[in-house]
C-alpha positions as CSV (number, residue, x, y, z in Angstrom):
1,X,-180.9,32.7,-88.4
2,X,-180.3,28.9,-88.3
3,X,-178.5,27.8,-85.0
4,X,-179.5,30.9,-82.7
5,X,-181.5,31.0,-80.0
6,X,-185.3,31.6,-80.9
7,X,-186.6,34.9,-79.2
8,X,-189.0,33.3,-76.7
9,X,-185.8,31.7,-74.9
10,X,-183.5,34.6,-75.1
11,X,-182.1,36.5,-72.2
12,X,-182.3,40.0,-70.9
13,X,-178.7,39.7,-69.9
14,X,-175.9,40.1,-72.5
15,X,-174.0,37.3,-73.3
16,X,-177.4,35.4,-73.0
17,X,-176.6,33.4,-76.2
18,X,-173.5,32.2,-75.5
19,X,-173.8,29.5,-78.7
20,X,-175.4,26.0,-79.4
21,X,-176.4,23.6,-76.5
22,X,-173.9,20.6,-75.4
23,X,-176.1,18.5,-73.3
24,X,-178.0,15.5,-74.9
25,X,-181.6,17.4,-73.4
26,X,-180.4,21.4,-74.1
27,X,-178.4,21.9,-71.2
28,X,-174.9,22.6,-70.7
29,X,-172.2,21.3,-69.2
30,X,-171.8,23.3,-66.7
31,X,-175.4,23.3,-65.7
32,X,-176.1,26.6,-66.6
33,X,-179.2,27.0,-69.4
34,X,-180.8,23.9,-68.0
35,X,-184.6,23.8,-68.3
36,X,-184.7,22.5,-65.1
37,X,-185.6,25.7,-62.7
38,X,-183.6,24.1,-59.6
39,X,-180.4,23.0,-61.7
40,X,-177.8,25.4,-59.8
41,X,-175.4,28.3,-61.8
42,X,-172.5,27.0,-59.9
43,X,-170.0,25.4,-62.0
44,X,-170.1,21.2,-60.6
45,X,-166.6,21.8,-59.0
46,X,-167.8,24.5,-56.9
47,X,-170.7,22.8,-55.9
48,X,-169.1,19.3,-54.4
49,X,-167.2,21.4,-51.6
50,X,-170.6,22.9,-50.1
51,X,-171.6,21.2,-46.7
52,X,-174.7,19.0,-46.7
53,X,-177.8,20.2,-45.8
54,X,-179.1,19.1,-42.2
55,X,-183.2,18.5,-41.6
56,X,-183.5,16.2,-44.5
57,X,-186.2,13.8,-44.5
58,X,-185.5,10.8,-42.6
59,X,-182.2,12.1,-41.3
60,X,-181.8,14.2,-38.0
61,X,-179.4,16.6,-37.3
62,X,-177.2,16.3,-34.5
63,X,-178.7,18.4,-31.9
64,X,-182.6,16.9,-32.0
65,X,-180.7,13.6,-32.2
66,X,-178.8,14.2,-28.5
67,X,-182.2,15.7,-27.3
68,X,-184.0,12.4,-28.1
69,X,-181.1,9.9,-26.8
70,X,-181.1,12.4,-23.5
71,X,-184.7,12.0,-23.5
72,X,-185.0,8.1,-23.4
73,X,-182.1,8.0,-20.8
74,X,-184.2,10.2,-18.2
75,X,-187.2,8.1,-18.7
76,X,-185.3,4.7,-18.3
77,X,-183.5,6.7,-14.9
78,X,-187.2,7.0,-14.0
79,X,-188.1,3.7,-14.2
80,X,-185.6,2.4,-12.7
81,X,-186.0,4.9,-9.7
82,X,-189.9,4.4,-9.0
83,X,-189.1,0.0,-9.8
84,X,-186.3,0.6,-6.8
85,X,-189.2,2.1,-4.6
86,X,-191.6,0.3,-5.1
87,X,-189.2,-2.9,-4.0
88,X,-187.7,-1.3,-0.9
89,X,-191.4,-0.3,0.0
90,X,-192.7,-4.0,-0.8
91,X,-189.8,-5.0,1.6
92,X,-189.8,-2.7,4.1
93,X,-193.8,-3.8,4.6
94,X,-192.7,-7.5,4.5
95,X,-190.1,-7.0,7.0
96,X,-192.5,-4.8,9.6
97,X,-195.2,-7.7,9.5
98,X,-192.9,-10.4,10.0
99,X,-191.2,-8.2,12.9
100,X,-194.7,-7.6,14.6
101,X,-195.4,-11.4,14.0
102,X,-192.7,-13.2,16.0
103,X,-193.9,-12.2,19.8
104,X,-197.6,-13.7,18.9
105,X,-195.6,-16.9,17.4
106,X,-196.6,-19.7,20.1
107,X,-193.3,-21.0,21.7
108,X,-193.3,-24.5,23.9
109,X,-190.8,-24.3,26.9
110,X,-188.6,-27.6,27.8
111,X,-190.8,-28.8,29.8
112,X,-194.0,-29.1,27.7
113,X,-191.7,-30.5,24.3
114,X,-190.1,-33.2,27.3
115,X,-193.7,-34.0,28.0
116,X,-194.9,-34.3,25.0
117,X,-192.2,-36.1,23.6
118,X,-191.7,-38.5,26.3
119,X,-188.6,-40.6,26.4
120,X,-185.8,-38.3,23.6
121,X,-182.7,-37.0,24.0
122,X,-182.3,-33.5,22.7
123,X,-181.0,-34.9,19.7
124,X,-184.4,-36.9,18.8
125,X,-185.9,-34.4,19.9
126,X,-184.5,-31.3,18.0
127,X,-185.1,-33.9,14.7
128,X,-188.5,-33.9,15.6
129,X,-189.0,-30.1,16.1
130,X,-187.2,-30.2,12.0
131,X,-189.4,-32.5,11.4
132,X,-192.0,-31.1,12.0
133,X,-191.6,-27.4,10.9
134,X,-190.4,-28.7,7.2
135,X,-193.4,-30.8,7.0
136,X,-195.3,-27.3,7.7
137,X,-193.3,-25.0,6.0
138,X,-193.6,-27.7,2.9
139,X,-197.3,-27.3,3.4
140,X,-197.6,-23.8,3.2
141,X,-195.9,-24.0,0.1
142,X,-197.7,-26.2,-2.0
143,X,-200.7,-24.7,-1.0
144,X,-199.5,-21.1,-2.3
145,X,-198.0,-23.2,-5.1
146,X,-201.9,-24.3,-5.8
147,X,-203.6,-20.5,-5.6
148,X,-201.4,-19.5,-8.5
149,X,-202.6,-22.3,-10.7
150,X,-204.1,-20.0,-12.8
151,X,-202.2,-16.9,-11.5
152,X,-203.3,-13.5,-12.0
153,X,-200.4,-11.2,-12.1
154,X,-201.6,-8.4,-9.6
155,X,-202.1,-11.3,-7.2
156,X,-198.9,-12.7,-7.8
157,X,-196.8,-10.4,-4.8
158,X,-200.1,-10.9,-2.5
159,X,-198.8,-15.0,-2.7
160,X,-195.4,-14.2,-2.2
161,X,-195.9,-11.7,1.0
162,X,-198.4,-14.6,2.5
163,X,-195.8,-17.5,2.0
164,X,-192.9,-15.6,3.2
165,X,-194.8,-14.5,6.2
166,X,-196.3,-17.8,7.0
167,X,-192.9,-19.7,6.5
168,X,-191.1,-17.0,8.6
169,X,-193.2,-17.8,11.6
170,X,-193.0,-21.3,11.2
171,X,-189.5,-21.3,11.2
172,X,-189.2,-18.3,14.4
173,X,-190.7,-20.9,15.9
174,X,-188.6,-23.5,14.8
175,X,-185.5,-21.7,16.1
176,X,-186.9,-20.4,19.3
177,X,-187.6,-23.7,20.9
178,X,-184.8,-25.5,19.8
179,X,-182.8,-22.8,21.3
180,X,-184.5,-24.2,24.5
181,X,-183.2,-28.0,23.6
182,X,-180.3,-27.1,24.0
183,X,-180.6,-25.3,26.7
184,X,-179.6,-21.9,25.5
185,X,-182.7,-19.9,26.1
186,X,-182.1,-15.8,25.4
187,X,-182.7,-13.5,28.3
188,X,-185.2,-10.8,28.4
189,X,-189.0,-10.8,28.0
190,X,-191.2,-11.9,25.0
191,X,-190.4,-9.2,22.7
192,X,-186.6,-9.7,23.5
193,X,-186.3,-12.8,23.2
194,X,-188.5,-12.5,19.9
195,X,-186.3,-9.9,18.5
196,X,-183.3,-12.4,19.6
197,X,-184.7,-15.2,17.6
198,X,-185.6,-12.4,14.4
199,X,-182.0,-11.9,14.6
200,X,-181.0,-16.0,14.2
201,X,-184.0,-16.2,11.4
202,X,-181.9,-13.4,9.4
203,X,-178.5,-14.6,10.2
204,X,-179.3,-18.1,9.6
205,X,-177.1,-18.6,13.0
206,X,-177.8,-19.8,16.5
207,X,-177.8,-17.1,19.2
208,X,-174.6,-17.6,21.9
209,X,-175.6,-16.5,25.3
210,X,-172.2,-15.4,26.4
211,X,-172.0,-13.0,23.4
212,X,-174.0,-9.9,24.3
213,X,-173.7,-8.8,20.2
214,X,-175.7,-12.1,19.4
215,X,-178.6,-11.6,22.3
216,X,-179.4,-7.8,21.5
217,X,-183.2,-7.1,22.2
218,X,-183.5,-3.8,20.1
219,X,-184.2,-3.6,16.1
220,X,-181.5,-1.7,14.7
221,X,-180.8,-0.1,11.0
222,X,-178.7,-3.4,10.8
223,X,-180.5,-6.0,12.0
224,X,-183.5,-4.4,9.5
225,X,-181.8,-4.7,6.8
226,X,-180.1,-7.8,7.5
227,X,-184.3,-8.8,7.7
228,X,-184.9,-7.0,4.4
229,X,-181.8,-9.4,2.5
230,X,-183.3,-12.4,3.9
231,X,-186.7,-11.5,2.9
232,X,-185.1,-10.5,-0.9
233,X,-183.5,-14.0,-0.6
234,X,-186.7,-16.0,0.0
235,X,-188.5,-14.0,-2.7
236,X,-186.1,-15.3,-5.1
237,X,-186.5,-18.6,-4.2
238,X,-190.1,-18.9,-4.0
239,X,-190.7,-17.5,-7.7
240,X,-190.8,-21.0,-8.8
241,X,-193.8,-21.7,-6.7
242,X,-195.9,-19.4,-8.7
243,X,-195.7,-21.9,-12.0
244,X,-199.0,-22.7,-13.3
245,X,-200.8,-26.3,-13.6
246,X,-200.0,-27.2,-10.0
247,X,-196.1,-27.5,-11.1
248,X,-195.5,-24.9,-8.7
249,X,-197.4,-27.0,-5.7
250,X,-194.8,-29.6,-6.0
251,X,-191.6,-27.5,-6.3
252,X,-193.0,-24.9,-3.2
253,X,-192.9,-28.0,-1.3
254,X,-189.8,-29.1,-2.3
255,X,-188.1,-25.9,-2.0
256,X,-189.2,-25.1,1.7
257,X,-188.8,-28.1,3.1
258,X,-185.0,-28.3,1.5
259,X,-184.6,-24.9,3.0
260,X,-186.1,-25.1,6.2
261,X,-184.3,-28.2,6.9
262,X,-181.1,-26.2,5.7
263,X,-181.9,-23.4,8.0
264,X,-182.1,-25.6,11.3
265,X,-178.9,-27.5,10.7
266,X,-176.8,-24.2,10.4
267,X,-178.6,-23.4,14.0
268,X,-177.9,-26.7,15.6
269,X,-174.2,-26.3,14.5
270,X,-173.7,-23.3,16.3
271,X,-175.9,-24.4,19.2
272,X,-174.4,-27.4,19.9
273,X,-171.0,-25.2,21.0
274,X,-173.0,-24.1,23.4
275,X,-175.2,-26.4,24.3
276,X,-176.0,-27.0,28.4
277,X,-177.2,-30.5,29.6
278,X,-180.2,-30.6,31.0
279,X,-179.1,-32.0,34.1
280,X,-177.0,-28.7,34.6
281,X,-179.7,-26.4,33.4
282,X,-181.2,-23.7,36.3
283,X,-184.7,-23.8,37.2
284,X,-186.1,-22.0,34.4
285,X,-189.4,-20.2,34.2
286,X,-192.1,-20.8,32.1
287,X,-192.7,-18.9,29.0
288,X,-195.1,-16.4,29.0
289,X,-198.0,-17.0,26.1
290,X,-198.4,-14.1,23.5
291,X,-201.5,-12.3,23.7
292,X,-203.3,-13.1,19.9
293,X,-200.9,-16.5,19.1
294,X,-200.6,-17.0,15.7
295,X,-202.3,-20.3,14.2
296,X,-199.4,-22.2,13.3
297,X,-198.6,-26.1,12.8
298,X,-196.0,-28.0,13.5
């Protein structure tokens, strides 16, 4: 019969042939008879209130999202735990050579700087001990400032340790024998009076005799880390010096002598309260010379 269903598309179910088509392509409105095998039987109004399927491609569902975020916040943590260790080891080792440096640093007494500067008040001659020691400490810098030229990152902390170092016992020895300028020598042996000036180096300050805090001859947790801030401190400064094309020659001289220079006036301040005249000064003895001196200039 014209209008009916042909028999090849008729269904088993009563009510199969429910009358003509509506859609444009043989589908009704309602979705049901649709060629299409995945159109769903659910009228469209029941279908809009059904929640959305999770695990679609290219979305994630809440869960593996958390898992991933969680997962790239414990490998940052890690990172940031093993870069932390590594520093406070890099420092740690900094600070323990530059501690078992400064009793082999060669110190001049009074009366070998009087003789060899003939004719100088301590004034004149604590600008000369400056002098001096920025001239070296200057030197030291623009020759680590030249190695890295063409730097070569693993070498890079290699040049920093050696500058630091070098510069440390330059300076030790800055501070020690102006201390005896002006006439305020620490008391104690070599290694006291070594851990005495390690002490000033850190503090940036002048050791006062009549203050027992300021003379202490034993390395403490404070004094280390005290050591371990100024090391930090010089690190950051000295990155400049590792500029390529000989720029960082000229700045690492710069920089240390600037520095160095800085360093001994903040001593001579506080020495100056109490400095002794030499006229009034005790017979002193002579230093004792370290065992293996360093090689230093200045």
């Amino acid at each position: 019969m014209t209008g009916s269903t042909p028999p090849w598309k008729r269904r088993s179910l009563p009510g199969a042939d429910q009358g003509p088509l509506d859609g444009p392509h043989g589908t009704r409105e309602n979705g049901r008879g649709s060629s299409d095998p995945g159109a769903s039987l659910e009228p469209a109004a029941d279908r809009a209130d059904l929640p959305a399927p999770t695990g679609q491609a290219g979305t994630l569902s809440p869960v593996t999202r958390r898992g991933r975020v969680a997962a790239v916040r414990d490998r940052a943590r890690e990172g940031v735990r093993k870069g932390g260790s590594r520093a406070r080891a890099g420092l740690a080792y900094l600070a323990d050579r530059i501690i078992e440096n400064a009793p082999r640093v060669p110190v001049r007494d009074l009366e070998t700087l009087r003789r060899q500067f003939p004719g100088l008040g301590p004034e004149q001659l604590a600008d000369k001990l400056v002098t001096g020691a920025a001239s070296a400490t200057a030197t030291v810098g623009a020759g680590i400032g030249a190695a890295a030229m063409l730097p070569v990152p693993p070498a890079m902390p290699t040049e920093l340790a050696a500058e630091i170092t070098g510069v440390a016992a330059i300076e030790l020895k800055m501070i020690a024998e102006l201390h005896e300028v002006y006439g305020v020598r620490p008391p104690g042996n070599l290694k006291e009076r070594s851990t005495a000036y390690l002490n000033s180096w850190s503090g940036e300050r002048g050791i006062d005799v009549k203050k027992p805090s300021s003379v202490s001859g034993a390395l403490n947790s404070q004094m280390k880390q005290q050591l371990r801030q100024q090391i930090m401190k010089r690190m950051i400064r000295d990155l400049p010096n590792l500029m390529p094309f000989l720029v960082g020659a000229a700045v690492g001289a710069v920089m240390n002598r600037r520095d160095t220079r800085k360093l001994a006036e903040r001593i001579r301040k506080d020495l100056r309260r109490t400095q002794v005249p030499w006229e009034a000064l005790p017979e002193l003895p002579g230093l004792e010379a370290p065992a293996n001196p360093l090689e230093l200039e200045g």
